[in-house]
BADO-330846 format. One line per field, with one value per residue: x, y, z of N, C-alpha, C in turn; residue in one letter; residue number from 1. Coordinates in steps of 0.2 Angstrom, whole numbers, plus 5000, padded with zeros to 4 digits. Atoms other than C-alpha are relative to their C-alpha. Example, Ala and Ser with C-alpha at 12.3 -4.5 7.8 and 13.67 -1.06 7.14 Angstrom:
<recs>
npx = (5004, 4996)
npy = (4994, 4994)
npz = (5000, 4999)
capx = (5062, 5068)
capy = (4978, 4995)
capz = (5039, 5036)
cpx = (5004, 4996)
cpy = (5006, 5005)
cpz = (5000, 5003)
res = (A, S)
n = (1, 2)
</recs>
This chain:
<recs>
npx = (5006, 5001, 4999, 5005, 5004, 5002, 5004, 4998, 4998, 5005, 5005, 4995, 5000, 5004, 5000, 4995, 5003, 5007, 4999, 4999, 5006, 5004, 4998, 5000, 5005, 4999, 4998, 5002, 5008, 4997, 4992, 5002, 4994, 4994, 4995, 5001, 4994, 5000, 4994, 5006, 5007, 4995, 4999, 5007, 5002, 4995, 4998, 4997, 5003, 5001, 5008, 5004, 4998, 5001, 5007, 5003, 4996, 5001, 5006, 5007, 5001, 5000, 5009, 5005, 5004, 5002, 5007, 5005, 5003, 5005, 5006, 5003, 5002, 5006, 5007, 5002, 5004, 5004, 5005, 4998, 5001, 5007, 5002, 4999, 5007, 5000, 5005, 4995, 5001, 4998, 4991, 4997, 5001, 4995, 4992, 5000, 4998, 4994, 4996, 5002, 4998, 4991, 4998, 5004, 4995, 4993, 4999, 4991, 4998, 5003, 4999, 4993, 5002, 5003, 4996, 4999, 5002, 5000, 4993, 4997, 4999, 5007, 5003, 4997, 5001, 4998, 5003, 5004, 5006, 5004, 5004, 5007, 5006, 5006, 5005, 5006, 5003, 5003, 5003, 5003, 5001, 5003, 5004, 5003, 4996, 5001, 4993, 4996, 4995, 5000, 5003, 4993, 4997, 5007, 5002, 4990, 4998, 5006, 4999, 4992, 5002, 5002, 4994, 4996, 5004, 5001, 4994, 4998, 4998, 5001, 5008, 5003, 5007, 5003, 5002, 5006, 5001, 4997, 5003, 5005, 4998, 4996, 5006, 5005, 4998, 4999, 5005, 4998, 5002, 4994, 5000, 4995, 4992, 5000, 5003, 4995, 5005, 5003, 5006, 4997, 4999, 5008, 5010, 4999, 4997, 5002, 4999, 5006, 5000, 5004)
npy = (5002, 4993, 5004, 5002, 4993, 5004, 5005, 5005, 5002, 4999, 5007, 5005, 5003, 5006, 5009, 5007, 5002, 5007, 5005, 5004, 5003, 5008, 5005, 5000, 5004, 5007, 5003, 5001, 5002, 5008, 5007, 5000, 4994, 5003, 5006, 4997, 4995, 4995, 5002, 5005, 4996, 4996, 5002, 5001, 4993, 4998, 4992, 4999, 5000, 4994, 4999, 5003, 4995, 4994, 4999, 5001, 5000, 5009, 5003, 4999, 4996, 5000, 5003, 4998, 4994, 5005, 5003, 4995, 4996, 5007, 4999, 4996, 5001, 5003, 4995, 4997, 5008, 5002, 4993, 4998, 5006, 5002, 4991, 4995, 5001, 4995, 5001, 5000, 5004, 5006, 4999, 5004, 5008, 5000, 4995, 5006, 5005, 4999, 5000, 5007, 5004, 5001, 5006, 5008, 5003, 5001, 5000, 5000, 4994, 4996, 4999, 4998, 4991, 4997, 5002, 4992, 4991, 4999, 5000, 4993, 4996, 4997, 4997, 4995, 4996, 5001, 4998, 5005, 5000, 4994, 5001, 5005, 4996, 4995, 5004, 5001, 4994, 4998, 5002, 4999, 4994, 5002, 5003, 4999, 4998, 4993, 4998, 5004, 4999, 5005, 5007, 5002, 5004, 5007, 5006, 5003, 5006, 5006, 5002, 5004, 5004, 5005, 5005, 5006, 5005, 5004, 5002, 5005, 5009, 5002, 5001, 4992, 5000, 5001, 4994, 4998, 4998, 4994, 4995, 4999, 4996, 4993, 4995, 5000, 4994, 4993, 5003, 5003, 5007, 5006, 4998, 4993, 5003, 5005, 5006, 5009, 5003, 5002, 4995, 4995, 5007, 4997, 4996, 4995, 4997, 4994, 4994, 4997, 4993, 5000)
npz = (4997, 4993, 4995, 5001, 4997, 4991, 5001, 5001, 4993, 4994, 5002, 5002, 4992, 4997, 5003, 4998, 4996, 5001, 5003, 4993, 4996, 5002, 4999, 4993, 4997, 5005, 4996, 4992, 5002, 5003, 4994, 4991, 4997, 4997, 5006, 5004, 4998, 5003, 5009, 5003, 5002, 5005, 5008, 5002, 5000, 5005, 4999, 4999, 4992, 4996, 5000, 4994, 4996, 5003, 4999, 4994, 4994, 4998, 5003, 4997, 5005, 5008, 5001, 5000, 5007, 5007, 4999, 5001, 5005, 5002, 4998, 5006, 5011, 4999, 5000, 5006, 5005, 4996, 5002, 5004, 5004, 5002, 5001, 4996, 4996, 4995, 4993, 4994, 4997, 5003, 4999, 4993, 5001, 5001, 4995, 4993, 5004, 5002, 4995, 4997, 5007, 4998, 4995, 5004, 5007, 5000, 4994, 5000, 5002, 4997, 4995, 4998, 5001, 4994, 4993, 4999, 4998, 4995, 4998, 4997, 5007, 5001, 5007, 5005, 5006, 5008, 5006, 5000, 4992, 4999, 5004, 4996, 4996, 4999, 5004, 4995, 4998, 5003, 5001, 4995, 5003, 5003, 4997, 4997, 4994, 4998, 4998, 5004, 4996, 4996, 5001, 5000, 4993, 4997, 5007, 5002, 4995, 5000, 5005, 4996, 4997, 5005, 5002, 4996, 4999, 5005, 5000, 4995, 5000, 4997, 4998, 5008, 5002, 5007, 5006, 5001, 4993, 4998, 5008, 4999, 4995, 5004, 5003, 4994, 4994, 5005, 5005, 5009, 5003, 5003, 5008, 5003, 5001, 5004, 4996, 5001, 5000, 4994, 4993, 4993, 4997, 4995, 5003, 5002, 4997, 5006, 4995, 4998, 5005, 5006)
capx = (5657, 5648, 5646, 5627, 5613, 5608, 5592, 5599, 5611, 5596, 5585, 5601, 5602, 5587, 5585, 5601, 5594, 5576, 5587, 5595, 5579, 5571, 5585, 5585, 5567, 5571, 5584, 5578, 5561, 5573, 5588, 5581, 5590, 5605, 5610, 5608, 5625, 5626, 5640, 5624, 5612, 5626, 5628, 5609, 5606, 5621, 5627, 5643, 5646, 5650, 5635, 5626, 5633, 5633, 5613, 5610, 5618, 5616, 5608, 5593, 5590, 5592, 5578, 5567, 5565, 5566, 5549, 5542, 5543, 5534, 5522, 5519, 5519, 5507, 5495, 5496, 5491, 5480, 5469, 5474, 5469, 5452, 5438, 5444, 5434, 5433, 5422, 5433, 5427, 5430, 5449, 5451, 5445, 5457, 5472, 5466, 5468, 5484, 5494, 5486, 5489, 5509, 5509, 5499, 5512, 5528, 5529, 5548, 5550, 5538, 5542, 5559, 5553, 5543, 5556, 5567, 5557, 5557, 5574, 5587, 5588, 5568, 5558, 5566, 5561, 5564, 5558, 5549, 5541, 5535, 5526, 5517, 5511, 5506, 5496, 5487, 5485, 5476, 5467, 5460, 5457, 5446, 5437, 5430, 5441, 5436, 5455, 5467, 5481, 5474, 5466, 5482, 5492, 5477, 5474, 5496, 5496, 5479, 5486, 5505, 5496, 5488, 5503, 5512, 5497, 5494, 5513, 5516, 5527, 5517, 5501, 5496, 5478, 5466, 5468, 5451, 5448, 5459, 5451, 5435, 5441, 5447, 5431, 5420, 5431, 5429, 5412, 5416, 5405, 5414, 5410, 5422, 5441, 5446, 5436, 5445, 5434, 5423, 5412, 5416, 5420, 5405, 5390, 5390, 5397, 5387, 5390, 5375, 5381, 5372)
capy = (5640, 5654, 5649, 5640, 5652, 5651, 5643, 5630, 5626, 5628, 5613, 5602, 5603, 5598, 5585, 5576, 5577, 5570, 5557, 5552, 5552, 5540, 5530, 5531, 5523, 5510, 5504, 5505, 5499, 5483, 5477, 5488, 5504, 5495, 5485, 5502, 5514, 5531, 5524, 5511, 5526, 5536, 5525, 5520, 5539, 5539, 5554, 5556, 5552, 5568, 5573, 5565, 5573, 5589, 5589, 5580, 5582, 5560, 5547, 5548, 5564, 5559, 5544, 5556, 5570, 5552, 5547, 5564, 5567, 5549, 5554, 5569, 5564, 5549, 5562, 5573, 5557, 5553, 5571, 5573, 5557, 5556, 5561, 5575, 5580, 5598, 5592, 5595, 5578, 5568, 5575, 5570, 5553, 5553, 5561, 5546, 5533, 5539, 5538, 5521, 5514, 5518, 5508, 5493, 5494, 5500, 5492, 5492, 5509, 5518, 5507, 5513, 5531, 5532, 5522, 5538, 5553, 5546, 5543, 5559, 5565, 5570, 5578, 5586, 5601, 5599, 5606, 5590, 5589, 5607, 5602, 5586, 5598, 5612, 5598, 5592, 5609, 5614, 5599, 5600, 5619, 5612, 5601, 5614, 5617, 5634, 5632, 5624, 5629, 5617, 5603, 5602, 5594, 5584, 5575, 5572, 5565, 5554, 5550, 5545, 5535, 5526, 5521, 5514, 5505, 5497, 5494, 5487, 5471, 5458, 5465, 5477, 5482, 5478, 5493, 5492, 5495, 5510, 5518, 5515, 5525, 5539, 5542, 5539, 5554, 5565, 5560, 5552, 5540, 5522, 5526, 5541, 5539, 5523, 5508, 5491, 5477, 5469, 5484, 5493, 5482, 5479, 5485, 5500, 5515, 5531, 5549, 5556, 5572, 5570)
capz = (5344, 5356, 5371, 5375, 5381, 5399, 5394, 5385, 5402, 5414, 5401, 5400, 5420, 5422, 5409, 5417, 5434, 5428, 5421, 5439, 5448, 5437, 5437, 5456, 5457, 5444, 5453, 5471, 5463, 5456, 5470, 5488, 5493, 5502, 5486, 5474, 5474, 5468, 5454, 5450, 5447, 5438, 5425, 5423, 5420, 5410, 5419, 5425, 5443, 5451, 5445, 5456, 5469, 5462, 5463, 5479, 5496, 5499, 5493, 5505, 5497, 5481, 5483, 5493, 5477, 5465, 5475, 5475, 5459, 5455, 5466, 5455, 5438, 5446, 5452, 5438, 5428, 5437, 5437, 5421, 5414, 5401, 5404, 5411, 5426, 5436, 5450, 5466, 5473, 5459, 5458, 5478, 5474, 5462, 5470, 5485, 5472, 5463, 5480, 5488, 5470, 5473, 5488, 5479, 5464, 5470, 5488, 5490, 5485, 5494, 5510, 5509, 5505, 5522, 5532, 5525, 5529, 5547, 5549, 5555, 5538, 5539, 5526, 5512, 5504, 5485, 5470, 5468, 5486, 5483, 5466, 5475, 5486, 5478, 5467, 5482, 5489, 5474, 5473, 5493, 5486, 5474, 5481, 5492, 5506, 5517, 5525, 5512, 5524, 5537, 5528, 5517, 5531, 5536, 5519, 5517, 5534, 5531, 5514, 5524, 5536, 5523, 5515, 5529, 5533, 5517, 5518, 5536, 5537, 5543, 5547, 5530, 5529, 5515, 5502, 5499, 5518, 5519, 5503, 5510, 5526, 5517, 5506, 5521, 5530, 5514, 5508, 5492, 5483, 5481, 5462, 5460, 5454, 5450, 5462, 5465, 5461, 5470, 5479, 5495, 5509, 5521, 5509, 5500, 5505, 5501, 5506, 5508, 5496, 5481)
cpx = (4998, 4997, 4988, 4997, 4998, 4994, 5001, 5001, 4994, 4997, 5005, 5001, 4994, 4997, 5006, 4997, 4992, 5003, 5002, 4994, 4996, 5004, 5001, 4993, 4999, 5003, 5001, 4995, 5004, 5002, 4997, 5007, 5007, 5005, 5002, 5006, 4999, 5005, 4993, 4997, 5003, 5000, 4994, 4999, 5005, 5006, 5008, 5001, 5000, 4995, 4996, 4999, 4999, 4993, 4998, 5004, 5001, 4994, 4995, 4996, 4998, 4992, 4997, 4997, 4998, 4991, 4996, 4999, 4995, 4996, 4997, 4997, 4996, 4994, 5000, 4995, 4994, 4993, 5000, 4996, 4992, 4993, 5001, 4994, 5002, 4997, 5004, 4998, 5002, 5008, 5001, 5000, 5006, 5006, 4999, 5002, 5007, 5005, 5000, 5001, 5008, 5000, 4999, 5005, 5005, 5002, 5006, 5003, 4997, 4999, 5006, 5000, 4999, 5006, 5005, 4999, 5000, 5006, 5003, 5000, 4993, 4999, 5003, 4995, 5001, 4995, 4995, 4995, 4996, 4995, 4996, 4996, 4995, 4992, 4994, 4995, 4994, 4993, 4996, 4996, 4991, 4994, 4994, 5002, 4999, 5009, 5006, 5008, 5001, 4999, 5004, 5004, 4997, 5001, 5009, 5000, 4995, 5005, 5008, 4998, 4998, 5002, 5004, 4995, 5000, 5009, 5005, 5001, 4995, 4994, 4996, 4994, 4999, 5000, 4992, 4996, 5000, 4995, 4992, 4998, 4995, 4994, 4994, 5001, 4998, 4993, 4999, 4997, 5006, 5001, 5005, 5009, 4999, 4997, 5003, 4995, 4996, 4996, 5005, 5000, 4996, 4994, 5002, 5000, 4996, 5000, 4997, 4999, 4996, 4999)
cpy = (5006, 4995, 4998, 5004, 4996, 4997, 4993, 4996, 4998, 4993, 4994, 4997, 4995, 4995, 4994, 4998, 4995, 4994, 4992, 5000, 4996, 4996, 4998, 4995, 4994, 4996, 4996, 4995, 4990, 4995, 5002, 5006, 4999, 4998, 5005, 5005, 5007, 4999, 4999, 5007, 5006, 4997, 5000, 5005, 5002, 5005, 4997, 5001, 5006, 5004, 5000, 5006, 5009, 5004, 4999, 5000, 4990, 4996, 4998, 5003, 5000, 4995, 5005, 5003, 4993, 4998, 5004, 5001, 4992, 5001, 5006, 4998, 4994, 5003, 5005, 4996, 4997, 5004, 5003, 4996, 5001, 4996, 5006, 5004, 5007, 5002, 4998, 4992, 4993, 5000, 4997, 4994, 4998, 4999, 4990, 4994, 4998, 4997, 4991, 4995, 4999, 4995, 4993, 5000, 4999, 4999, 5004, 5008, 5004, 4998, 5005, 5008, 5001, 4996, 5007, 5005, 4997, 4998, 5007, 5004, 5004, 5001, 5004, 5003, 4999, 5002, 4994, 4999, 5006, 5000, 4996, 5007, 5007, 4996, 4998, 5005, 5002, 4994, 5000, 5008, 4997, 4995, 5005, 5003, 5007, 5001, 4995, 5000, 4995, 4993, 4999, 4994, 4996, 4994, 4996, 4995, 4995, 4996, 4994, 4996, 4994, 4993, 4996, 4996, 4995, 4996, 4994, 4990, 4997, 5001, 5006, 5001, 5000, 5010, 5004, 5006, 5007, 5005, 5000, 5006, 5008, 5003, 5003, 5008, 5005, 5001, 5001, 4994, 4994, 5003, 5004, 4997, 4994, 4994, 4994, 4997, 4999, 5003, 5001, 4993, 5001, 5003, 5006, 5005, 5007, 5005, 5003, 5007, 4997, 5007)
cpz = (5005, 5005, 5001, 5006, 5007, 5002, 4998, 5005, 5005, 4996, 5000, 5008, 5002, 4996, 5004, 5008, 5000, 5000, 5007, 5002, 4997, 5001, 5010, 5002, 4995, 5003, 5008, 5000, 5000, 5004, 5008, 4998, 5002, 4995, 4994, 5002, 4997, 4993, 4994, 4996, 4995, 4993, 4999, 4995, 4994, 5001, 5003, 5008, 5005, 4999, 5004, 5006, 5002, 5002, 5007, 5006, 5002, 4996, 5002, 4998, 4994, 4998, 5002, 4994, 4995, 5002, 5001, 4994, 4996, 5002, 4996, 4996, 5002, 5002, 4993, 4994, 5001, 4999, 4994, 4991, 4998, 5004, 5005, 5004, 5005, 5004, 5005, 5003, 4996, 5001, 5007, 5000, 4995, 5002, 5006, 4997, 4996, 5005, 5004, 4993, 4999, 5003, 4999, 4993, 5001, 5007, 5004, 5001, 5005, 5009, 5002, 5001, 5008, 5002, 5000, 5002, 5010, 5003, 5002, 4995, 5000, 4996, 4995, 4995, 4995, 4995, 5001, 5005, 4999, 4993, 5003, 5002, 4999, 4993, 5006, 5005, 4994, 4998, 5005, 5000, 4996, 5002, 5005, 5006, 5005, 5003, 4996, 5005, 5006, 4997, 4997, 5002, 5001, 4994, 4999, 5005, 5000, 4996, 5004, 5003, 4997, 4997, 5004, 5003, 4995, 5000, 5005, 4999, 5004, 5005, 4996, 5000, 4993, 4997, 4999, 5006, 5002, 4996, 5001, 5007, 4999, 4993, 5004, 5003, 4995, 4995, 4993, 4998, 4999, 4992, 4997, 4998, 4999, 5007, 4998, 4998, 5003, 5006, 5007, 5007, 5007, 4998, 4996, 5004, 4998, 5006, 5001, 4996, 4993, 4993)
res = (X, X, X, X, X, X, X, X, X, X, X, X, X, X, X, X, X, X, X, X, X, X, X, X, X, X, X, X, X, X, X, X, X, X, X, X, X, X, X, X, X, X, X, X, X, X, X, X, X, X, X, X, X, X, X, X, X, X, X, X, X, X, X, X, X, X, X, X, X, X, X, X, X, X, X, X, X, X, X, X, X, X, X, X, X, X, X, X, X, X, X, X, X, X, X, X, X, X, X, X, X, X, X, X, X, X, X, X, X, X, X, X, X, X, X, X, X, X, X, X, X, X, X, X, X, X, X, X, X, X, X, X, X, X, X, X, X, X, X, X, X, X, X, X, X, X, X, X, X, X, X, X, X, X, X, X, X, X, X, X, X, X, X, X, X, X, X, X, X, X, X, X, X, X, X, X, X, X, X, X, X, X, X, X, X, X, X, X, X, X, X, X, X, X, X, X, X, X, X, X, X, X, X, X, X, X, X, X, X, X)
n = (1, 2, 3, 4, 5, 6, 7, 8, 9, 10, 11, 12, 13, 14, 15, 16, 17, 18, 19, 20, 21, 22, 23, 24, 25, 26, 27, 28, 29, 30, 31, 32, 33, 34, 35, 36, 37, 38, 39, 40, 41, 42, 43, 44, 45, 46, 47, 48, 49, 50, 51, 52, 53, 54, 55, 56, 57, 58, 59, 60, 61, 62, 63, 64, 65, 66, 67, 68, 69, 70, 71, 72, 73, 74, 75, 76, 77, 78, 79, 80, 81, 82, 83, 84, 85, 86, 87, 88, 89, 90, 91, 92, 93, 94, 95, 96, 97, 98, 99, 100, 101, 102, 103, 104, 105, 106, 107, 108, 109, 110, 111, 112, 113, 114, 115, 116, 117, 118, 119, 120, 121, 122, 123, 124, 125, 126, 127, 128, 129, 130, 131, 132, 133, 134, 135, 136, 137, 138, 139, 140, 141, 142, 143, 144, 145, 146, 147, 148, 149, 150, 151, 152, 153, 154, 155, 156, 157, 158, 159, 160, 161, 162, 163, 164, 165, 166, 167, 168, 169, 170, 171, 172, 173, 174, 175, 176, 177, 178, 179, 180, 181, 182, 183, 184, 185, 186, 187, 188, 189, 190, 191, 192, 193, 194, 195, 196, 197, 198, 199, 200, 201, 202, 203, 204, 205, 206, 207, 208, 209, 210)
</recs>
């Protein structure tokens, strides 16, 4: 047998890691962080436990890149999705709706996420965090942006606020609400991306751009 080309190796690695970080968000998604082991997420994935290990320094870690790369592949899907549309405002409506759509699907998940990034561990770099971002960089680009550099940052931590609002135990804001914020601040018709039912909340909401 000759030995397996270094492309091969390289797609087999990162098929086995795709594998753990879905199963990471399946499982967390299912029992809660605390109740979820790295054994657990070993077998799920199939993969063999040292593995784990092998890829991620801990399993805080290892959730955050599982909830970056969900946020990915749910923005990609999102700006990607029929009809296809390369009108920067539409795409930010979009992107704004993709993200605020996580926290209305996968509560659990995406509280445990942000309770993570602000624990000791902080933010982690990862292949995964630096795709989100340069998706949302390219789409604040897009949109129009004269300083993508600053306004970036701006939109992430709008975006991050958002979620731990719509999230808050105990006292969550209406979705609608935030999302009507958040097109206000970017003048975005209600209309664009994907609108909740039931109209803007307080009258319609128009941005004066036309």
């Amino acid at each position: 047998m000759s030995p397996r080309s270094a492309s091969v190796n390289e797609e087999l690695r990162r098929r086995s890691r795709e594998r753990l970080l879905q199963a990471t968000v399946e499982l967390v998604a299912e029992r809660g962080y605390e109740a979820t082991t790295l054994g657990d997420i070993a077998d799920r994935a199939g993969a063999a436990r040292g593995l784990v290990s092998y890829y991620f320094p801990g399993k805080r870690q290892l959730l955050q890149s599982a909830v970056h790369r969900l946020m990915h592949l749910t923005l990609h899907a999102a700006l990607e999705r029929e009809p296809r549309s390369d009108d920067g405002r539409e795409r930010l409506a979009r992107a704004i709706d993709a993200i605020l759509g996580l926290a209305r699907d996968e509560p659990l998940l995406m509280r445990t996420h942000m309770a993570g990034i602000l624990t000791a561990e902080g933010f982690v770099q990862c292949p995964e965090q630096q795709r989100l971002a340069e998706l949302l960089r390219d789409t604040v680009s897009r949109y129009g942006s004269p300083d993508v550099d600053a306004d970036y940052p701006l939109l992430r931590a709008l975006l991050m606020g958002a979620v731990v609002a719509v999230l808050l135990p105990g006292a969550p804001m209406p979705l609608a609400r935030l999302r009507a914020e958040l097109f206000q601040r970017y003048g975005l018709d209600w209309e664009l991306g994907v609108p909740p039912g039931g109209g803007p909340p307080g009258g319609t909401i128009r941005s004066g751009h036309h």
